[in-house]
C-alpha positions in Angstrom: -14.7 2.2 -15.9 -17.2 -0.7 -16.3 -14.6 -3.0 -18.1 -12.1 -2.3 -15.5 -14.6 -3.6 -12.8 -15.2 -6.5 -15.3 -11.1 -6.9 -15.6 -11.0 -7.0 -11.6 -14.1 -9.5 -11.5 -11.8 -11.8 -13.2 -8.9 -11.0 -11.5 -10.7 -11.5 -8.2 -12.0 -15.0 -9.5 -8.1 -16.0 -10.7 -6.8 -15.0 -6.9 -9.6 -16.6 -4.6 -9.5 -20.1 -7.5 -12.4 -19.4 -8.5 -14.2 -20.4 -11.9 -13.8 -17.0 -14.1 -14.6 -19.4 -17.0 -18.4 -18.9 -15.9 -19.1 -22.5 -16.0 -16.8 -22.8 -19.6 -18.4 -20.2 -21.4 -15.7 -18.3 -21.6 -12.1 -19.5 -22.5 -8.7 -18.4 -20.8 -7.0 -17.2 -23.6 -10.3 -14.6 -23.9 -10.2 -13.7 -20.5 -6.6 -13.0 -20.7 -6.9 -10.9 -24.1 -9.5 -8.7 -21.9 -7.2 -7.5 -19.2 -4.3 -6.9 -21.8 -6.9 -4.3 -23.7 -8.3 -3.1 -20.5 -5.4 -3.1 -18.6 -3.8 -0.7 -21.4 -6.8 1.5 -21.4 -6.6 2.1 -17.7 -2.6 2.8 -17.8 -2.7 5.2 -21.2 -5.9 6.9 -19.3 -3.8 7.2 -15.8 -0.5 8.0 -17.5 -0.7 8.7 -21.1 0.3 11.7 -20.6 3.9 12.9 -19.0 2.0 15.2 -16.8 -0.3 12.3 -15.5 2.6 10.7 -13.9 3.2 13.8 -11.8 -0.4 13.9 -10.9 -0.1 10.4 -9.2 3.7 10.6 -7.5 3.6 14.2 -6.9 1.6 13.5 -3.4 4.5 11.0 -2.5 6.9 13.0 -0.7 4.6 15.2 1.4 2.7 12.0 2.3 5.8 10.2 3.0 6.8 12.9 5.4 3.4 13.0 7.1 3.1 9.4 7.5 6.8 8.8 9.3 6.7 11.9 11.6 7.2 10.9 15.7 3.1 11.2 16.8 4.0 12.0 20.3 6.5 14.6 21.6 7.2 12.0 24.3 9.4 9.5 22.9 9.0 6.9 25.4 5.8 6.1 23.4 7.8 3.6 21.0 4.2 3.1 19.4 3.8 4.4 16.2 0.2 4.2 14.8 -1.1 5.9 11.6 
């Protein structure tokens, strides 16, 4: 997990236009072969398996249902907060 916290240094750097290029000592094209390798490890660790996919939607559904349920019985309480 230390590359992937590497991978999202970088990313970070690209989104707030920052210099992920640490002064020029790295190049782009280096940067960008990095989060294709780690990027692949990450997905083939989270679903590289058929089974893995389950493990990450399976909580979908229930959560859905949980999250979109009326808080209140009184339903002059337009409100809805999580």
């Amino acid at each position: 997990w230390g590359a992937k916290s590497v991978m999202d240094a970088f990313t970070f750097s690209e989104n707030e236009g920052l210099d992920a290029t640490l002064s020029g000592r790295l190049n782009m094209s280096t940067i960008k072969a990095f989060h294709e390798v780690v990027e692949g490890m990450v997905q083939g660790m989270n679903f590289g398996q058929p089974h893995q996919i389950t493990y990450w939607t399976g909580d979908f559904i229930p959560t859905l249902l949980r999250l979109a349920r009326v808080p209140l019985v009184d339903d002059v309480n337009k409100l809805h907060v999580f």
